[in-house]
Phi, psi and omega in degrees: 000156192260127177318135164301342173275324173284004155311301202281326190258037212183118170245113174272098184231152196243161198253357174226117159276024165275283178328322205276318166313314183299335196283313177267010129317316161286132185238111190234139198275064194256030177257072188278184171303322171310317197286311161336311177279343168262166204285204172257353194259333177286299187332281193340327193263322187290325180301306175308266221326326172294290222288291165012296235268312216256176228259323206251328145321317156309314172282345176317295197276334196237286182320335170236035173214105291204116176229147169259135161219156179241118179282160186285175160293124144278176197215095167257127168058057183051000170268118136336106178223166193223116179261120144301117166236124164271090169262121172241133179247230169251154222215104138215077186294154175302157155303322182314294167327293171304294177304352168288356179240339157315306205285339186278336196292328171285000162307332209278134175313158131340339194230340181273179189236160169252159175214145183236106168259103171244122168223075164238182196249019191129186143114204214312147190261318159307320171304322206264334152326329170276357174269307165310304161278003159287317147325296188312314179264350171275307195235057175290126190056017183218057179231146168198173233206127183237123156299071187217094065187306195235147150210117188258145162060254174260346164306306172300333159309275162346315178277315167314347167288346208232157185314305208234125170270098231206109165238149191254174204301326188254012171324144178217163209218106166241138188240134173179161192308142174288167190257155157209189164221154173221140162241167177147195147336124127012297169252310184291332171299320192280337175289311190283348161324269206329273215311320187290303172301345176275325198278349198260306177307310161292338137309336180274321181287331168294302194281010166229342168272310200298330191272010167072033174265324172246153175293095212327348192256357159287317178299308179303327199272327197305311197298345189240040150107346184299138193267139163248131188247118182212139169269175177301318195315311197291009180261279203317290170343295182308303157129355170257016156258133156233015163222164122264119180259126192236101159086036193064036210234104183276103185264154177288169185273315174322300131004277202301311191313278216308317167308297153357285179318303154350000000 
């Protein structure tokens, strides 16, 4: 059942406007005594919230769909701010859908923050590359990437954007060369091959050699197939976790190894 603050503080917005007709089509028992007692802006979020829960409503929605929610002002120490929360699953959006969650996310002041729930198996690397530069010009030092549960592929890229990394004992992390396709011409498929693996191969190295989670020499085996598998411990070792959250609780990671250890 859904926490009564998050009724009242979350404003919910979906990037298809197809799903809110699928919600209500769907019949599911979600009319208790609670749903009763809220308002209409509320019911709408507890009724998404019901719906969530089942298993094939879930895969619909979250896993192959990229959701936003905006949190209100907040006021800390006289500043004014706004939290961003991103749930990503795998993400290849229409184009139209994505730049409508840009456009609102460039919206965000100097002082709000982002948040990334990521639990996916990929997928565009360009689209994820447009995340990267939003960060870079929206939420710079003011991002953090929550692992609940996997990020695979560019989904593990995603997690690596953000300052602060926060995985739980059973995160699990993959790193490995990307897939493409090309049609054309001949000379044209191998001149944009070549350019896309040179521009592509440096991007994955900034974001994963320059910041010391893989070994420049890991990074070679990575381009000629090898796949990397890291549980949370092996995230922590590295240096690409920097929390755990253990018992509701953000332990540092260096911390959590020694506790382990213990």
């Amino acid at each position: 059942m859904i926490a009564k603050h998050k009724i009242m503080d979350t404003e919910y917005h979906s990037l298809y406007a197809k799903q809110i007709s699928t919600i209500k089509r769907e019949r599911y028992n979600y009319k208790t005594e609670e749903y009763e007692s809220l308002d209409g802006y509320e019911k709408r979020l507890f009724k998404l919230d019901t719906l969530l829960k089942k298993r094939k409503f879930l895969h619909a929605l979250v896993f192959n769909r990229l959701f936003f929610w905006k949190k209100p002002l907040f006021r800390v120490s006289g500043v004014n701010y706004r939290r961003y929360r991103l749930y990503v699953g795998n993400f290849h959006s229409d184009r139209k859908d994505l730049h409508s969650l840009f456009y609102q996310l460039r919206e965000a002041s100097s002082n709000d923050i982002l948040e990334l729930v990521i639990n996916s198996d990929g997928g565009s690397i360009t689209e994820g590359q447009q995340f990267f530069n939003l960060i870079k010009e929206k939420f710079y030092n003011r991002t953090t990437a929550y692992l609940d549960n996997h990020g695979y592929s560019m989904g593990a890229v995603m997690f690596c954007m953000a300052e602060k990394r926060v995985v739980y004992p059973y995160s699990e992390l993959m790193f490995h060369n990307y897939s493409s396709v090309a049609r054309g011409k001949g000379g044209d498929i191998k001149m944009k091959m070549e350019h896309k693996d040179k521009h592509l191969t440096k991007f994955r190295h900034d974001m994963v050699v320059k910041q010391g989670f893989l070994s420049q020499e890991e990074f070679e085996q990575l381009l000629i197939g090898k796949d990397f598998w890291m549980d949370c411990q092996e995230l922590c070792r590295r240096g690409i976790a920097t929390h755990v959250m253990v018992n509701g609780e953000e332990i540092e990671a260096d911390e959590y190894l020694k506790e382990l250890e213990a």
